[in-house]
C-alpha positions in Angstrom: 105.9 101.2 114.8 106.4 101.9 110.9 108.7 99.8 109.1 110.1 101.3 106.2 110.6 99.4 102.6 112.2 101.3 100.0 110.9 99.1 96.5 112.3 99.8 92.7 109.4 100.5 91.0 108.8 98.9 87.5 110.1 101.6 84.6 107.1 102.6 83.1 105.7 104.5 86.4 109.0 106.4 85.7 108.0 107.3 82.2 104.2 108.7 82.4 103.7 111.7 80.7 100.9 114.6 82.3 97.6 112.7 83.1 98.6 109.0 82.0 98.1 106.3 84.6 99.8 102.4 84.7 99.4 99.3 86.8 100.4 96.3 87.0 102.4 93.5 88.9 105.7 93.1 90.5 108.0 91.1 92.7 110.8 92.6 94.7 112.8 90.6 97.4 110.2 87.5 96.5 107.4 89.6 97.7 104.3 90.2 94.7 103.0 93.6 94.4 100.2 94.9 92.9 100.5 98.6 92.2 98.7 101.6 90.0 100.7 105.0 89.6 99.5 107.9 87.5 101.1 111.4 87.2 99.2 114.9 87.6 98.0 116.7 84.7 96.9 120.0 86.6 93.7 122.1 86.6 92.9 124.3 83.3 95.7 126.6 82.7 97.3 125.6 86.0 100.1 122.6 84.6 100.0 121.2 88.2 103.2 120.0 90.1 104.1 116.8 87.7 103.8 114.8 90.4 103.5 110.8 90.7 100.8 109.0 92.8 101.8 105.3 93.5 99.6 102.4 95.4 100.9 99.3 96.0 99.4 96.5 97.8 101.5 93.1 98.7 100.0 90.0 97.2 100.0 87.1 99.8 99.9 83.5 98.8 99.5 80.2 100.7 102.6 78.6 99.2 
């Protein structure tokens, strides 16, 4: 069974321009993320779909 989160991502992953890439930490609902986003540039004269890719990984802590 999947669980579904939906997450705010930080603004700059909002932001990227063709081909430039971010990553960073975050917290959301007390939970640390790591995460690394970069949007599509294309192929030669093709300009692509300007999409963003997004990984994010939780960071667990013995706390």
């Amino acid at each position: 069974m999947w669980t579904i989160i939906v997450l705010t991502l930080p603004a700059e992953v909002s932001v990227l321009q063709s081909g430039e890439k971010v990553s960073g930490l975050f917290e959301f609902n007390d939970q640390k993320y790591i995460y690394g986003a970069c949007r599509t540039k294309g192929y030669r004269e093709y300009s692509g779909l300007n999409w963003i890719a997004c990984v994010l990984h939780p960071i667990f802590t013995n706390s």
